[in-house]
MIZA-967810 format. One line per field, with one value per residue: residue in one letter; x, y, z of N, C-alpha, C in turn. Coordinates in steps of 0.001 Angstrom, whole numbers. Each point is the difference from the previous one (the first is absolute). Last residue first. Layout:
<kevos>
rest c(A / ...)
n_xx c(X / ...)
n_yy c(Y / ...)
n_zz c(Z / ...)
ca_xx c(X / ...)
ca_yy c(Y / ...)
ca_zz c(Z / ...)
c_xx c(X / ...)
c_yy c(Y / ...)
c_zz c(Z / ...)
</kevos>
This chain:
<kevos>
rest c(X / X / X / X / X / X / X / X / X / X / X / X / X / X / X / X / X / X / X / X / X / X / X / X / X / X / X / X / X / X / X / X / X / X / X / X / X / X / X / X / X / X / X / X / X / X / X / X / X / X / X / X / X / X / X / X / X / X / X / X / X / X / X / X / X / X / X / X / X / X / X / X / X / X / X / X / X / X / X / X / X / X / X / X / X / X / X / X / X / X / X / X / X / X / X / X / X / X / X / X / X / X / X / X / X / X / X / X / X / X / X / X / X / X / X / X / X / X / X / X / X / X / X / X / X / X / X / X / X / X / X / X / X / X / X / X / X / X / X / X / X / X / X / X / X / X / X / X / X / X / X / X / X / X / X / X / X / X / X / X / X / X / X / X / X / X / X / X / X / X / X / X / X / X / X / X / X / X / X / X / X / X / X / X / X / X / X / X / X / X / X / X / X / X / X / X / X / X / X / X)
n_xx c(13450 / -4860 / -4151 / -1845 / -1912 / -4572 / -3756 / -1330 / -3593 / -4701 / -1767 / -1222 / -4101 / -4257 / -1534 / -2287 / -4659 / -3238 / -1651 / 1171 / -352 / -4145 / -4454 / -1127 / -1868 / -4407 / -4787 / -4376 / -2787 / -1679 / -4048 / -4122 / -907 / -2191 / -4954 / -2901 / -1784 / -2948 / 381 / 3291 / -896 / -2496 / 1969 / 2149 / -2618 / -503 / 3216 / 360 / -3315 / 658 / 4475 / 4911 / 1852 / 2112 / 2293 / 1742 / 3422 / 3228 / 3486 / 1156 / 2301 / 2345 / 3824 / 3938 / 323 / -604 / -2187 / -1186 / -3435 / -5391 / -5314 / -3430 / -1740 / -1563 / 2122 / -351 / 1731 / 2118 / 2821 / 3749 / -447 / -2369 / 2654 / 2649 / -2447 / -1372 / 2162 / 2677 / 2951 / -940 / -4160 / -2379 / -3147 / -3783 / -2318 / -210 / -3038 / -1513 / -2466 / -1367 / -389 / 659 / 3997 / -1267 / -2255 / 1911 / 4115 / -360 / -2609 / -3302 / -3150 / -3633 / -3382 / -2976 / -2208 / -2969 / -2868 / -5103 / -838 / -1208 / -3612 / -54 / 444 / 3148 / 4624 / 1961 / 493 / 4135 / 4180 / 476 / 1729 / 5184 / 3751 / 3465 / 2019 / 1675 / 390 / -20 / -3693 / -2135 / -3172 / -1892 / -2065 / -1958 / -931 / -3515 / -295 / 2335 / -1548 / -3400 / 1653 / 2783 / 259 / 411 / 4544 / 3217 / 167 / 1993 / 4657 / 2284 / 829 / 3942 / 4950 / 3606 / 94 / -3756 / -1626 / 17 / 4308 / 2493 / -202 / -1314 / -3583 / -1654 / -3337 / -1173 / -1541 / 3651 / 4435 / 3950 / 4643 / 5580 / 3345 / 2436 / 1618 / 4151 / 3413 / 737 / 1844 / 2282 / 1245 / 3636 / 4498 / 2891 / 2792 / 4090 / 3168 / 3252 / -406 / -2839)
n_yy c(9928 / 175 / -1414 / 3455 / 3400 / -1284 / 679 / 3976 / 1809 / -493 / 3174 / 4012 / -106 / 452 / 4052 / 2323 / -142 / 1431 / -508 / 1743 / 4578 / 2092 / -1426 / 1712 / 4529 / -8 / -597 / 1220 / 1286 / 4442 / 1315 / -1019 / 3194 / 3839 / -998 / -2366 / -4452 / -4095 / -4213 / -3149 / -3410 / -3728 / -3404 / -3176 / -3432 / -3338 / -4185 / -3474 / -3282 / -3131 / -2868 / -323 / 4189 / 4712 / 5708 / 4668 / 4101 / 3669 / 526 / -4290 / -4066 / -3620 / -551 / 479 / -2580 / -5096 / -5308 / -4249 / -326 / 1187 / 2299 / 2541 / 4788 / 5580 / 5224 / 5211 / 3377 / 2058 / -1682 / -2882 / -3860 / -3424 / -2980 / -3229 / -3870 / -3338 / -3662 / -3436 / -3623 / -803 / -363 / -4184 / -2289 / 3043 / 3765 / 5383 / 4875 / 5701 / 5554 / 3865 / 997 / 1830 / -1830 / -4200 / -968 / -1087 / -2563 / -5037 / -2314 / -3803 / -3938 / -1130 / 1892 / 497 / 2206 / 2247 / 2571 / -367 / -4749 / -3843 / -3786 / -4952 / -2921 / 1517 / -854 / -4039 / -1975 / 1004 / -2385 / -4445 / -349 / 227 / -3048 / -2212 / 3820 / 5582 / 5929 / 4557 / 3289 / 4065 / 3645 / 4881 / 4518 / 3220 / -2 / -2741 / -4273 / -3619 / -1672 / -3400 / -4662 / -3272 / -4569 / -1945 / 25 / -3234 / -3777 / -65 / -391 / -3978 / -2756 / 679 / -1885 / -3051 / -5233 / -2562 / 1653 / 2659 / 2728 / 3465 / 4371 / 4285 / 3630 / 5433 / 4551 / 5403 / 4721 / 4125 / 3516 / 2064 / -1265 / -1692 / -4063 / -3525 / 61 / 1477 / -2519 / -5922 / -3901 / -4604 / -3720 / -2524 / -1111 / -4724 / -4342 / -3445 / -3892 / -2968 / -1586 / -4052)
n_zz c(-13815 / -1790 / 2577 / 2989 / -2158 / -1470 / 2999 / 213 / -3031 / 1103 / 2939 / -1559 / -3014 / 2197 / 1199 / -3356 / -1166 / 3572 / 4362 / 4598 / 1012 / -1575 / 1683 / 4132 / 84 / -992 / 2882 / 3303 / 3736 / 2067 / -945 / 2739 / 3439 / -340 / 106 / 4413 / 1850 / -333 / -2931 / 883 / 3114 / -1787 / -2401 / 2613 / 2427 / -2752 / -516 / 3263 / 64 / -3399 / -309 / 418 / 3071 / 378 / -905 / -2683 / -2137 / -656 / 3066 / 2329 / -3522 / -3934 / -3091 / 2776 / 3257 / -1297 / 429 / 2567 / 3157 / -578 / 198 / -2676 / -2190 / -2387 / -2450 / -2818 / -3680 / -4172 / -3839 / -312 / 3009 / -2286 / -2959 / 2377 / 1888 / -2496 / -925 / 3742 / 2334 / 4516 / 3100 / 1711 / 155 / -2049 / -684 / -1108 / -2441 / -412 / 24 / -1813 / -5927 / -4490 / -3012 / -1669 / -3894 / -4546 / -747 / -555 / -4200 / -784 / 540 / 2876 / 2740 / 4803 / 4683 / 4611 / 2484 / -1265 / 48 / 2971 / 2659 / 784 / -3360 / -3869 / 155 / -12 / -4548 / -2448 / 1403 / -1729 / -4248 / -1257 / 895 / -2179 / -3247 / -1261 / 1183 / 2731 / 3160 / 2681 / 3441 / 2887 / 4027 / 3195 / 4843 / 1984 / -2012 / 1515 / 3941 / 75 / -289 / 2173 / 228 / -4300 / -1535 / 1210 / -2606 / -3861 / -190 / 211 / -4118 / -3057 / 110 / -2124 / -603 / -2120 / -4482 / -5124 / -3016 / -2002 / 3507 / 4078 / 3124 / 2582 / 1288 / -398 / -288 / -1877 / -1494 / -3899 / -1751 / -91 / -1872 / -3715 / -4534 / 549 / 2601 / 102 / 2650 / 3268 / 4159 / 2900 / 1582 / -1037 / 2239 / 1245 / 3585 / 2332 / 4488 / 811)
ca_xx c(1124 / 1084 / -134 / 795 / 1344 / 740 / 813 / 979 / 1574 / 649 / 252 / 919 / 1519 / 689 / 169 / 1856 / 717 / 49 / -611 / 746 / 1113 / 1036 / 518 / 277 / 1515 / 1225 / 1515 / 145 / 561 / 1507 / 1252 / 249 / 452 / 1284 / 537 / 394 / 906 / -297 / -922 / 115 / 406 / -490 / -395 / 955 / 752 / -1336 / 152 / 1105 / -493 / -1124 / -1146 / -665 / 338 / -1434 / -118 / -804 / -717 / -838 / 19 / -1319 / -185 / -1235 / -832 / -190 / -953 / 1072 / 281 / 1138 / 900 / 690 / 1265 / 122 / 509 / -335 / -391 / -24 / -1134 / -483 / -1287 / 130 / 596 / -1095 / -911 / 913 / 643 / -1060 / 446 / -1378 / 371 / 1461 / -263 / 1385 / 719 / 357 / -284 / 1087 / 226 / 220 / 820 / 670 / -312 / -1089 / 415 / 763 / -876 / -1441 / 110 / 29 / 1207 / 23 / 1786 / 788 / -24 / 950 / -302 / 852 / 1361 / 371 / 66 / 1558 / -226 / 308 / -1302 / -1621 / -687 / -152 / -443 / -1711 / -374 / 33 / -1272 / -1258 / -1415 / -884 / 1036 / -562 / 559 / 98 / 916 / 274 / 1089 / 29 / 1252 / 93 / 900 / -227 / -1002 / 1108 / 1202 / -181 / -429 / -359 / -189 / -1241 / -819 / 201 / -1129 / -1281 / -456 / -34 / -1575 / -1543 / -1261 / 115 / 1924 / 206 / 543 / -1356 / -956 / -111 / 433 / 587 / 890 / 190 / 240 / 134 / -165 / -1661 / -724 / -1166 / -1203 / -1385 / 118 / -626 / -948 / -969 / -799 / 216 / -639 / 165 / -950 / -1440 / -642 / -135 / -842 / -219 / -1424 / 519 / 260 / -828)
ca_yy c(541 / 609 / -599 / -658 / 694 / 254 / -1234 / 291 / 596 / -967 / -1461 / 515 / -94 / -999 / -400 / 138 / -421 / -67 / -202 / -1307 / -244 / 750 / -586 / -782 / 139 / 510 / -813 / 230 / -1765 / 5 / 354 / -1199 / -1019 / 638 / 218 / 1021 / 1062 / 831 / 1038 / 894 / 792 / 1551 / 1020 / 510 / 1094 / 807 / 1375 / 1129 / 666 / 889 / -215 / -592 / -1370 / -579 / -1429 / -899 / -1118 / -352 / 1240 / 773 / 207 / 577 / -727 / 799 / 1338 / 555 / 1455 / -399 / 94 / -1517 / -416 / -895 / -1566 / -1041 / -1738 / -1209 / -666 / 365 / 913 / 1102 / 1025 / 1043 / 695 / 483 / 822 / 1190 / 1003 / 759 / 1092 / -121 / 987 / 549 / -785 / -1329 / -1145 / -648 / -1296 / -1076 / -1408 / 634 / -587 / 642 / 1224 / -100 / 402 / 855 / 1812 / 1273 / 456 / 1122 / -104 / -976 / 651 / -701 / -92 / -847 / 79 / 1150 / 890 / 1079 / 1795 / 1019 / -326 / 167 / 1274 / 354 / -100 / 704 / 1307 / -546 / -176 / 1295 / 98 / -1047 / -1427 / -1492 / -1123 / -847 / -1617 / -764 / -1158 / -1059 / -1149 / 346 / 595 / 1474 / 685 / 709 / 1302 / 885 / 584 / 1440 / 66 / -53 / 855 / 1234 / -724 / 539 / 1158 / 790 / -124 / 839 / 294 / 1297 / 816 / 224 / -1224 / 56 / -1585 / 114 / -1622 / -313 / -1264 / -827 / -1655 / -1270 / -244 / -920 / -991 / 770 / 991 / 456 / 1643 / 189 / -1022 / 1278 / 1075 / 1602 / 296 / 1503 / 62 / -278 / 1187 / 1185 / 442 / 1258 / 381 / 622 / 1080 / 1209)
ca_zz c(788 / -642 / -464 / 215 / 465 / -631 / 35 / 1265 / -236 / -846 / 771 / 504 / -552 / 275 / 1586 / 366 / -603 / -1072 / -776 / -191 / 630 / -1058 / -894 / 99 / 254 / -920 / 240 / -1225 / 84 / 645 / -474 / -1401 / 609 / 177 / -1624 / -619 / 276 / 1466 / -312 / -1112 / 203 / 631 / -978 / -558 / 552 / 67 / -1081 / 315 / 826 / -642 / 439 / -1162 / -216 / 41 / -106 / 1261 / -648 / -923 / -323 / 186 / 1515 / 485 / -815 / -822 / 757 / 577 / -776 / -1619 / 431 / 253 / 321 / 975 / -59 / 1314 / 353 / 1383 / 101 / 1382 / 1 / -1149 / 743 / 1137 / -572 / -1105 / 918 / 225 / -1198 / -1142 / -601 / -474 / -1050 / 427 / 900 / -637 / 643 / -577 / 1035 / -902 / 334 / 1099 / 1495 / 608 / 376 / 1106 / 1268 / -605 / 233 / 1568 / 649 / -1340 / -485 / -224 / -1384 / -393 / -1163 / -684 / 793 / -166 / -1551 / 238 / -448 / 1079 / 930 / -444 / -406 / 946 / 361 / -900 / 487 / 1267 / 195 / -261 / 1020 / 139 / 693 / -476 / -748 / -1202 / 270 / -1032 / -247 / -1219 / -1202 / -915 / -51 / 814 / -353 / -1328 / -234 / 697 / -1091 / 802 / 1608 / 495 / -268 / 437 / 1471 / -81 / -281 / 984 / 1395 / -540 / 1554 / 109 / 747 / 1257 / 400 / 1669 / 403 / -760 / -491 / -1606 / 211 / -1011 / 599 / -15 / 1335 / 116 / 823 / 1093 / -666 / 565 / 658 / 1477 / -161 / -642 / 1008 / -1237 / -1210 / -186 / -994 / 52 / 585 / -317 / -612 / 310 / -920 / -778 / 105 / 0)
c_xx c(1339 / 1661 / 1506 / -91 / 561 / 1568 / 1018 / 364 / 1080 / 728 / 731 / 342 / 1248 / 1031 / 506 / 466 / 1682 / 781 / -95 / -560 / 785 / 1781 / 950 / 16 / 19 / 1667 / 801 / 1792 / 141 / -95 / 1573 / 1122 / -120 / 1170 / 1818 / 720 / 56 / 986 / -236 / -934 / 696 / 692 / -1016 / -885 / 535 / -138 / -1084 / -7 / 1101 / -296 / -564 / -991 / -1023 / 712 / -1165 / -164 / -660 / -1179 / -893 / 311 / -1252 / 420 / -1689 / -681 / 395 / -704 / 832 / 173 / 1529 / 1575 / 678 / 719 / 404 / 449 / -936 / 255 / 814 / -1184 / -605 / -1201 / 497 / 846 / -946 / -1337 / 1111 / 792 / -1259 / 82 / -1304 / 676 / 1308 / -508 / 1034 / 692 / 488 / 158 / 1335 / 318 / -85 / 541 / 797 / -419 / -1128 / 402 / 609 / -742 / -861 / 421 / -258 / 1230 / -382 / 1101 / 584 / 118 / 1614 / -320 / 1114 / 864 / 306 / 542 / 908 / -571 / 106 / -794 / -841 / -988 / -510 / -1152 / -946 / -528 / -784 / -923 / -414 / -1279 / -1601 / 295 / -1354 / 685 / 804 / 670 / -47 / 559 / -588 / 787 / 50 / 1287 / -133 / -1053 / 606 / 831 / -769 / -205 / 109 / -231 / -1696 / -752 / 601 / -954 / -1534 / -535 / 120 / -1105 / -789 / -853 / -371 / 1313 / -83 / -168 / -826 / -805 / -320 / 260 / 434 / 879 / 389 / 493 / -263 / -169 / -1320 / -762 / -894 / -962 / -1417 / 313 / -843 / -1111 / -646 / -585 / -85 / -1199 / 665 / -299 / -1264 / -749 / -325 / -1639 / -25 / -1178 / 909 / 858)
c_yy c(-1049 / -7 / 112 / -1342 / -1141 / 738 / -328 / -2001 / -1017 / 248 / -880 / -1169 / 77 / -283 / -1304 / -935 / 144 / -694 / 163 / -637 / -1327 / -680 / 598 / -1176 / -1633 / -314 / 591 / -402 / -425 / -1169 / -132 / 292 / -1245 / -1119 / 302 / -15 / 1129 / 1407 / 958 / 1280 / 1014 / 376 / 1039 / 1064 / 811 / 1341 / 1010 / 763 / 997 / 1585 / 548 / -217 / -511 / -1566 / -495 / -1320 / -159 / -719 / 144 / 1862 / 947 / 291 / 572 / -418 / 690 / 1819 / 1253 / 1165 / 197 / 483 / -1268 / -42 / -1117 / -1380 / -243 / -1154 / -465 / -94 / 641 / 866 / 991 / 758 / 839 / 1695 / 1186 / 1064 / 657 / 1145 / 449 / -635 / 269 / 1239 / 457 / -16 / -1447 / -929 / -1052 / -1271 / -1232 / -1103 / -156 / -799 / 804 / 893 / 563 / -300 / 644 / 820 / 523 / 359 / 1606 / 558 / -1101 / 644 / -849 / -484 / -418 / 217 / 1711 / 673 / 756 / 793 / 549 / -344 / 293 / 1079 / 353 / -345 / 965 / 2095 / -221 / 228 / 1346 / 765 / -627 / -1076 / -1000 / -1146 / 136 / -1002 / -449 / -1069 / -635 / -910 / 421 / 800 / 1551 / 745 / 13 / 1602 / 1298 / 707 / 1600 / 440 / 48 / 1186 / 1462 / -557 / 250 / 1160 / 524 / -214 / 1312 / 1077 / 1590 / 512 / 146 / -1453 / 361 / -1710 / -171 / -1481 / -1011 / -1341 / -410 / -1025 / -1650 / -954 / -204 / -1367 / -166 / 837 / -120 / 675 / 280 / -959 / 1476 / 735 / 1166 / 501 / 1504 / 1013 / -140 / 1401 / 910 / 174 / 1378 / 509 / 615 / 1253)
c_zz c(-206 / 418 / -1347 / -608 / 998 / -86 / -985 / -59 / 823 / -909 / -828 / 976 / 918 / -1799 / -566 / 1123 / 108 / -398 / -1606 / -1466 / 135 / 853 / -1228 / -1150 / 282 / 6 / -1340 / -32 / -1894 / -701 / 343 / -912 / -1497 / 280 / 255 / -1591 / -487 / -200 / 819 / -22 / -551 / 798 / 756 / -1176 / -284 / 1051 / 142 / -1567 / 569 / 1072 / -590 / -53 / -1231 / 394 / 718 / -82 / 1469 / -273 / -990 / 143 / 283 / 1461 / 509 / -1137 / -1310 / 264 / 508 / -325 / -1102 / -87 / -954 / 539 / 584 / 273 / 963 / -119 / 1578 / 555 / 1650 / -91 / -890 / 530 / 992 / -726 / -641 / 837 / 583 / -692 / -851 / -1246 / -573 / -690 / 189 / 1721 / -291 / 1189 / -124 / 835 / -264 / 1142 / 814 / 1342 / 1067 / 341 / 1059 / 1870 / 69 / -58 / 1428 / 620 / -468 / -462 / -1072 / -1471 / -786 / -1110 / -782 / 712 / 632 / -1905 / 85 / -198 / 1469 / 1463 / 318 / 335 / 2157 / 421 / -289 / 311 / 1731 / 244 / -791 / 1150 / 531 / 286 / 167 / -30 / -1499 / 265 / -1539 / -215 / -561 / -1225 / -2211 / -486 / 923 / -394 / -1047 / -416 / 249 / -1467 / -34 / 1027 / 203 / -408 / 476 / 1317 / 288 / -56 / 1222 / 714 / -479 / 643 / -106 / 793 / 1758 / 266 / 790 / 122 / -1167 / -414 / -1771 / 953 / -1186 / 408 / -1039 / 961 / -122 / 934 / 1053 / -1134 / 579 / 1049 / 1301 / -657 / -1285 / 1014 / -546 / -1333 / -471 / -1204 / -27 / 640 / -882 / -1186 / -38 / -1378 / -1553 / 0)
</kevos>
């Protein structure tokens, strides 16, 4: 192990993915709606305080596609959670992700998630599952809120979002932080440096 060298993790187009103007949106990105990626968490969380997304004014998007689409469409519907949530399937996450105000990231590890990657460019709220593996500069809480893998600690987690002062949602806007670990240079400049010793 000690002679394992990792790479820096996810990096992406920080002008592809910039802040724009905030909308009172719940995105949850995947290109699988797979269980590893706890879309059903989502949406059982969202039943338990459907209520307040409606008072606080929000919106949840699910995208992508995969074996529980239907499973969740169908959650949907026989909840009444049509006018809260809404599935779009395969369209781009640029065309949402830059405008929402927070972005989910419930898989098992979130480490090296390209959403994640992509929401903190756009400056977007994480919300996302503990888990210990993930490294703090990858998700900390200058930014992000964590949840355990439940319905009933995410559900928490999104009203107390909702509860917070506007002035206060703004602080947890992660930009600078992915201008920091997150661009493309950052990790040329990793796999320079390996490369230089490998040379040696």
């Amino acid at each position: 192990a000690s002679k394992i060298t990792c790479t820096p993790g996810t990096f992406t187009d920080l002008t592809l993915f910039h802040p724009e103007k905030k909308q009172k949106l719940l995105l949850f990105s995947a290109a699988r709606l797979s269980e590893d990626k706890g879309p059903q968490i989502l949406v059982a969380a969202l039943k338990q305080i459907a209520d307040s997304i409606r008072q606080y004014g929000y919106q949840a998007i699910i995208i992508g596609r995969g074996y529980q689409e239907n499973e969740l469409q169908t959650e949907i519907q026989a909840n009444h959670l049509d006018d809260i949530v809404q599935m779009l399937g395969y369209v781009s996450p640029q065309d949402y992700i830059p405008t929402a105000e927070v972005v989910f990231s419930l898989q098992r590890m979130n480490y090296p998630s390209q959403v994640v990657a992509e929401a903190c460019a756009s400056g977007c709220c994480v919300i996302a599952s503990k888990n210990a593996l993930d490294p703090t500069e990858f998700l900390n809480e200058s930014f992000a809120r964590f949840c355990n893998r439940n319905p009933q600690s995410l559900a928490k987690v999104i009203l107390a979002y909702l509860e917070l002062p506007q002035e206060q949602k703004a602080e947890l806007h992660a930009r600078i932080h992915a201008e920091k670990y997150f661009s493309i240079e950052y990790s040329v400049n990793y796999f320079s440096g390996l490369l230089s010793k490998l040379t040696r």
